[in-house]
N, C-alpha and C positions, 0 to 999 in steps of 0.2 A: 504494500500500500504506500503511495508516494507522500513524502513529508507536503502537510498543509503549510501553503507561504505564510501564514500568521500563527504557525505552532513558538509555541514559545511566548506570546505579543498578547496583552491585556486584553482580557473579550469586547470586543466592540459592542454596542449595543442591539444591534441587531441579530447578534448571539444569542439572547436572552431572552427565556423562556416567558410569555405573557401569564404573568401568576395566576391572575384573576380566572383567565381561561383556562388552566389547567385545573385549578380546585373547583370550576365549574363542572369541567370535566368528569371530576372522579367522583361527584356525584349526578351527575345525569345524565350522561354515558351511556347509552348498552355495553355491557362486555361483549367484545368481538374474540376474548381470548380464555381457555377454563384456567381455572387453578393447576401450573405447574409447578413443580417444586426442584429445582438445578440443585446445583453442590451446595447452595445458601441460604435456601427457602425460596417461596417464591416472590419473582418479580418483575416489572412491567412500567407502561406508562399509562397512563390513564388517557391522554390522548389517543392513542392506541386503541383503545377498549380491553388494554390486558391488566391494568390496577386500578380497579374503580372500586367506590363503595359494594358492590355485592359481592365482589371477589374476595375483600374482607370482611364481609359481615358472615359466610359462608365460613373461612378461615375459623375464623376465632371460635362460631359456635361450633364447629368441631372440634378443637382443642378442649372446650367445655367436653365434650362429649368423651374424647379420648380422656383428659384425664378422669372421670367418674369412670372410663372403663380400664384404666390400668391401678385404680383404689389410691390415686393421687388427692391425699387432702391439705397439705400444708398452703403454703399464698405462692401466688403467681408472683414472680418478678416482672416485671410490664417496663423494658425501655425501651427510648426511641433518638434517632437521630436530628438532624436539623432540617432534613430536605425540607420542601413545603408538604410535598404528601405524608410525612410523616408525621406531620400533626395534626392533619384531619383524617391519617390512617388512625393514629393513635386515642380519637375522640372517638371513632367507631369499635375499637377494639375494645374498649373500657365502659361505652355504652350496654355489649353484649356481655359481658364479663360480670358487669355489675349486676345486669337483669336477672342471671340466670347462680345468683347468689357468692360468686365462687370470689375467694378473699386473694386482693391482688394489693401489692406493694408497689407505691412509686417513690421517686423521687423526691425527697422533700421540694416544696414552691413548683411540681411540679419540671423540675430540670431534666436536662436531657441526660439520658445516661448512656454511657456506652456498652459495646457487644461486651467485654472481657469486664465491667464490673459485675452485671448482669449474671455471668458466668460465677465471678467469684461470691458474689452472694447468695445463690443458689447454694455451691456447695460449702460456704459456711453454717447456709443454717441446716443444710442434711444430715453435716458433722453434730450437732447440736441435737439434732432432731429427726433422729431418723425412722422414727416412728411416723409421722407428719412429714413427707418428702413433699418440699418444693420445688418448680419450676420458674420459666419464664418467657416468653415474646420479646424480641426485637424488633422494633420496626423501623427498618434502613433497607435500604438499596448498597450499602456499602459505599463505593466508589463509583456508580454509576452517574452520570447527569443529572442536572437538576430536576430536570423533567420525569426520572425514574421515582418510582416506590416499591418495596419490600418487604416482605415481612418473614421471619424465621423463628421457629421454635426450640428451643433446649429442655430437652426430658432434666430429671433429678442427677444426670450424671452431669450437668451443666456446661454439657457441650451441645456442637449442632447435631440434631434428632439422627437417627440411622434411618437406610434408607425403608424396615421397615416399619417405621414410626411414619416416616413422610409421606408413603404409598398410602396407608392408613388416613391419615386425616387429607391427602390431595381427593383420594377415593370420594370419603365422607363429604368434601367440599364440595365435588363434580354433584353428585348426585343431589344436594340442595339447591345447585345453583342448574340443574335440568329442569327438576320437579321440584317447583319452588315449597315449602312448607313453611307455616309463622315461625320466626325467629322471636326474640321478647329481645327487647332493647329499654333502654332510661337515659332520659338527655343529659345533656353534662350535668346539668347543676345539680339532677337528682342521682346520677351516679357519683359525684365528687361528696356527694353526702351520703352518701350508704352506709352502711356501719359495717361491710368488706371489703369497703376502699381506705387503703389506709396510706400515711405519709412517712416517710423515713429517710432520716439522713443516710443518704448510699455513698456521700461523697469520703468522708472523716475514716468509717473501718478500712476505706480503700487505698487512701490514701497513711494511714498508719502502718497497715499491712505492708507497704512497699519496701519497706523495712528488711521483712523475711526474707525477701526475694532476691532485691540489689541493697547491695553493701552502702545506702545512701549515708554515711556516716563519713566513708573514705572519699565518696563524690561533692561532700559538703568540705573536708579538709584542703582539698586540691584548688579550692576558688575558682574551677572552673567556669568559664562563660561560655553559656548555653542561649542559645537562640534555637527558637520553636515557634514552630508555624501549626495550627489546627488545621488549616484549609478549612476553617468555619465549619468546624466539626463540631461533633456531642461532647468531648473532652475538654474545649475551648478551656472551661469556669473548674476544670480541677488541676491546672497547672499552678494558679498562685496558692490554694492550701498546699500544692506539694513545696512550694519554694520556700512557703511559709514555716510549716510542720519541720522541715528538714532543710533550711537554714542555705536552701540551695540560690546562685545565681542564674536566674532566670528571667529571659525577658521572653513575654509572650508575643513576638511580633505582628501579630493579626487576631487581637481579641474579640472581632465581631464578629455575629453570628447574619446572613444576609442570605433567603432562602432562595435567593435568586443566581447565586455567587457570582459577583458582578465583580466582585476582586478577584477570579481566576484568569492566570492566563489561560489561553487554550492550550489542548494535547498536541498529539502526533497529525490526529486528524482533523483539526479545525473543532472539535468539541470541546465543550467545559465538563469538565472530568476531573474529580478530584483525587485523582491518582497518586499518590505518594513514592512512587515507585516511577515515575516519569517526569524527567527532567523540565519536559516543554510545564508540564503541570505543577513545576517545582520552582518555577523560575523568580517568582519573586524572593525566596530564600536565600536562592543562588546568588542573588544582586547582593544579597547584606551578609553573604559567609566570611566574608576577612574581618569581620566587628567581632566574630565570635570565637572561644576556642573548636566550639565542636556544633553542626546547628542537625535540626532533625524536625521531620514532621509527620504527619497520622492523615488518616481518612476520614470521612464523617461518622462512622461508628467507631475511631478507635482501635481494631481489630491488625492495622496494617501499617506499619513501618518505611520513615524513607529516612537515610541518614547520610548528612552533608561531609563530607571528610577531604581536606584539604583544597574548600573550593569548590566537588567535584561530588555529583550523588552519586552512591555508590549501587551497584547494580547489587540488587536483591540478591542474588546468588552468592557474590563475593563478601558481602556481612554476614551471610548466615555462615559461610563456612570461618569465616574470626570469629562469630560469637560462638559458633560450638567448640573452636580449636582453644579460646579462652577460657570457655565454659567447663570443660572438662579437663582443665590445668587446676582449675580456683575453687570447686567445688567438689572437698576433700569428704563428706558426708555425703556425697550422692551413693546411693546403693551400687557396688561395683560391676554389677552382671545388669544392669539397666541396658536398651536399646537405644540408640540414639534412629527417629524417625524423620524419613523425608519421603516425599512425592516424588514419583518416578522420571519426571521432570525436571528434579531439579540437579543445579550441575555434579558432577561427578569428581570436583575438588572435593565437597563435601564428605563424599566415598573414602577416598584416600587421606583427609584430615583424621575420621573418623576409626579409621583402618589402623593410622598409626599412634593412636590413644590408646590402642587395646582394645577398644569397643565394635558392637556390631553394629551392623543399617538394618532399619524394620525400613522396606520400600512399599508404597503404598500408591494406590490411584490420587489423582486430583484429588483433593475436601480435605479440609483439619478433621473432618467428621472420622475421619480412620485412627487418630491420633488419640479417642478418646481413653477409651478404657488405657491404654497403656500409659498415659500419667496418669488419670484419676488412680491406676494402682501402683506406679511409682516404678512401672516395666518398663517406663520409656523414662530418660531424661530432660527429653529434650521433643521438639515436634515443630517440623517448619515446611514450609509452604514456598516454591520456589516468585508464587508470586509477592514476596517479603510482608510474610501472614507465619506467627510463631509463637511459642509460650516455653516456657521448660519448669521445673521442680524448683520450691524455695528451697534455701541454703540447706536444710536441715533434710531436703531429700523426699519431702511432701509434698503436695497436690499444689500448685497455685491458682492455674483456670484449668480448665479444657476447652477454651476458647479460644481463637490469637490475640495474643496481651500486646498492641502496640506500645503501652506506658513501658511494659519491663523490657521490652526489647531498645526503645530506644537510651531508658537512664542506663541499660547494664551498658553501652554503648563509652559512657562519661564514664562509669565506673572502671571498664577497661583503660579508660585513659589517665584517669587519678591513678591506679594500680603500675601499671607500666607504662606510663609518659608517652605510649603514643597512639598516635589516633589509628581509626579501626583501616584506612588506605595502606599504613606503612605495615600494619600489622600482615593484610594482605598480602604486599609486596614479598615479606618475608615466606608465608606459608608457600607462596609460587617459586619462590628457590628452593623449595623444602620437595615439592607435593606435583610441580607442574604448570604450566598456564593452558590454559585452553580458551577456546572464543564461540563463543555462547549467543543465540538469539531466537528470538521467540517470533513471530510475523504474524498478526490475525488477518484474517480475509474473510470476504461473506462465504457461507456457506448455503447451498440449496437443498431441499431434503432432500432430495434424491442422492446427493452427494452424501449428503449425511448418514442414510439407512447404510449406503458400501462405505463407509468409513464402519461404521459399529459392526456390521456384519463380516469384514474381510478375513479369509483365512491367513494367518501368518506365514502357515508354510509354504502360500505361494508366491512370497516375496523371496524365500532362503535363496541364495545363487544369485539374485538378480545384479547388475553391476549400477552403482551410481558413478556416473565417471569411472575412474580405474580401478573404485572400490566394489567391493562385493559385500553383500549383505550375506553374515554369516548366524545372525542371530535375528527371530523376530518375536514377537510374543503380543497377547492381547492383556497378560494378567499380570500384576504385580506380585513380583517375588515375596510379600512379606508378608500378604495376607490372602495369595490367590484372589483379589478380587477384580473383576473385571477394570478395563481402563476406561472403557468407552472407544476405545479409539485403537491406536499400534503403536510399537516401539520396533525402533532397528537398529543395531549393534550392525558396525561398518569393519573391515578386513582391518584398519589402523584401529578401533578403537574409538573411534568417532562412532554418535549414535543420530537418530533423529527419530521425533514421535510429533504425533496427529490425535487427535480428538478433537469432538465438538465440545464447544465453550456450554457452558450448563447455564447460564445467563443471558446467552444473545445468539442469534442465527450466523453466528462466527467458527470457523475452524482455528485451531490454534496449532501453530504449528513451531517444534521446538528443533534446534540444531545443536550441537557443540563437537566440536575438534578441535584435534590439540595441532594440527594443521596451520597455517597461515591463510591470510584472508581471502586467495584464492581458491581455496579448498572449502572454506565458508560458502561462497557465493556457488561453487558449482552443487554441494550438495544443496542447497538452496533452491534454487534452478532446476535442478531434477529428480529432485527423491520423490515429489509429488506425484508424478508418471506415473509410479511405480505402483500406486491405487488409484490415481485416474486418470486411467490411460486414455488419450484424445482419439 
């Protein structure tokens, strides 16, 4: 896909999504789209007709329903991000919730919370109360446009649902939103007054806890300066109790919250995307990185990590493999025989960092949702997402989320830098005299169904022999080694050791398509160029 001439460059206004019409939208709409549920819940636009009010009000009373059928009685955790749809998803969500009695916990004043609080207050109060298991709802799109809404759910293990929890209430949803039946709903003012809606400071245990996790005692010693961007996220309003609590220098550089985001630049494609993970979408960061020693920023739920290091964002792949090559130097109480987990995607520095720790790889399809049980039991260490989405074990070797913690992924970031004086690039630098370099790229393109059913369907071994350029595919597979579960998509092991894999994107009618070799960049561009042939052949 060709770079957009204003990637990088403030959205113009004509960018920007007409608000009015879109909350018009998501209540008077037909849905033209059912309830699907990808790696993160489901999600849509309501222009569109795929996230409107019935596709939530559908949602939620089945999660009523699922939980009375898995003998879930503790409180719902209920958070939601900044989009705009997320707060008139989040008034339908709480409408239903309230009507049909079921006791839900928000945010004190009402605030936004994010996906990995959400997470960890779930399973602190299941530790408490495991008699009464709680749950809870998200309502983000993540990363998506402003024009997206979302919504996902987390069972009592406080990660995102299994696929069959999701088949389960998408099922339940489809079929009220066929054959309509009464829902019972209460407008705000009488559900904000129900006597199972209740209010709780979610910010303060979150923010103490951080403690457990990153060494913020040695990040406060260091006087380090930190510059942090929300991108007008759900986290915006918990970074000054963190500076505050723990004594940290922090400047919040973009504390408003603007459900239009009218302060993003654009991405790769001319979209406002609040990607953390992309440079063009990072760019106002990028402008004030020499003010700070170390800068970093999140998504609108929080969940997702971008970190600035010498200037220069660092590509998702190359911090995950310094914070696990750190992580498993500095965390002397981690259980020895733990997994260190990653997505089958992501680069294969990480292999070889992990490799020479002594530790093994649990390799998994796309989703943190694979990630769960193995921290929630302390079998995984660690668990990351090549798209820079990750969590691991507090110091002492226990549970923190099972959701991706962008807070702890980016302070252990300073923490690495207070500890050993450098920042996470030079860190990198070193593990590639160590371990390797390789060149790494991921390409999305639209995808058709029809392309999409022979992606999911293709047999592997009718790629084996095939030649990309001079290379040969000796290896292919649809499953991941660590859990046999399906990928969605293929993976191919190349005659050097170079690999490339395909799947459809579980959020958008996009193919995602990954490369790395340890090759030079003409060896990049050829497998680039022609591995695609290989399953669709013209």
């Amino acid at each position: 896909m060709p770079l957009h001439p204003l990637a990088g460059q403030p959205a113009p206004p004509e960018s920007l999504v007409n608000q009015a019409a879109l909350i018009a939208d998501y209540y008077t709409l037909k849905p033209a789209a059912p309830v699907a549920f990808g790696t993160s819940g489901h999600r849509g636009a309501a222009m569109k007709g795929s996230f409107n009010e019935p596709h939530v009000v559908a949602i939620a009373k089945s999660v009523v329903e699922y939980r009375s059928f898995k003998g879930y009685k503790g409180p719902l955790f209920l958070g939601y991000d900044t989009h705009a749809l997320s707060e008139a998803a989040w008034r339908t969500v709480l409408s239903v919730l309230a009507a049909y009695e079921v006791e839900v916990i928000l945010s004190k004043n009402r605030e936004y919370c994010p996906t990995p609080v959400i997470s960890f207050m779930i399973l602190e109060h299941n530790q408490r109360y495991p008699q009464n298991l709680a749950d809870g709802l998200i309502i983000t799109p993540s990363h998506n446009p402003p024009q997206d809404g979302g919504i996902k759910y987390n069972p009592p293990h406080g990660g995102p649902a299994d696929l069959d929890t999701t088949e389960w209430i998408e099922r339940r949803a489809k079929s009220l939103m066929d054959k309509p039946e009464p829902i019972k709903r209460l407008s705000l003012s009488n559900s904000l007054s129900a006597k199972t809606i209740k209010e709780a400071d979610l910010i303060t245990p979150f923010v103490e806890a951080l403690g457990q996790i990153v060494d913020m005692k040695l990040i406060k010693s260091a006087r380090l300066r930190l510059g942090v961007d929300p991108l007008g996220g759900s986290g915006v309003h918990f970074w000054a109790p963190i500076a505050e609590r723990w004594g940290l220098n922090i400047t919040v550089l973009n504390p408003h919250v603007d459900t239009s985001f009218s302060f993003m630049t654009l991405d790769a494609d001319g979209s406002i995307r609040m990607d953390c993970s992309s440079p063009y979408a990072m760019a106002n960061l990028l402008k004030k990185a020499d003010k700070f020693d170390l800068c970093f920023g999140n998504d609108p739920d929080f969940d997702r990590h971008g970190i600035v290091s010498g200037g220069a964002l660092m590509e998702p792949n190359h911090y995950l493999a310094t914070a696990i090559y750190y992580l498993l130097q500095n965390r002397p109480n981690w259980p020895k025989n733990a997994k260190v987990g990653k997505t089958l995607v992501s680069s294969s520095i990480i292999d070889r960092v992990v490799k020479g720790a002594g530790r093994a790889i649990y390799e998994t399809p796309v989703g943190f949702k694979w990630f769960v049980s193995g921290l929630k039991d302390s079998n995984l260490v660690f668990g990351g997402e090549e798209s820079a989405g990750a969590s691991f074990l507090r110091q002492d070797g226990k549970v923190w989320t099972t959701d991706k913690c962008g807070f702890c992924m980016t302070l252990l970031a300073a923490e690495r830098a207070a500890k050993t004086e450098k920042l996470p690039h030079e860190v990198f630098n070193e593990i590639t005299k160590t371990y390797g370099a390789t060149r790494y790229r991921r390409i999305d393109s639209e995808l058709a169904t029809s392309e999409k059913d022979k992606l999911q369907n293709i047999d592997p071994d009718s790629i084996i022999g095939k030649r990309v350029g001079t290379l040969s595919v000796i290896e292919a597979f649809n499953r991941a080694s660590g859990n046999n579960a399906s990928i969605g998509g293929l993976k191919a092991i190349l005659s050097d050791g170079s690999w490339f894999a395909m799947r459809p994107s579980g959020t958008e009618p996009k193919m995602k398509f990954y490369i790395e070799t340890t090759g030079d960049q003409s060896k990049l561009e050829a497998i680039s160029q022609e591995a695609p042939s290989l399953v669709f052949r013209r």
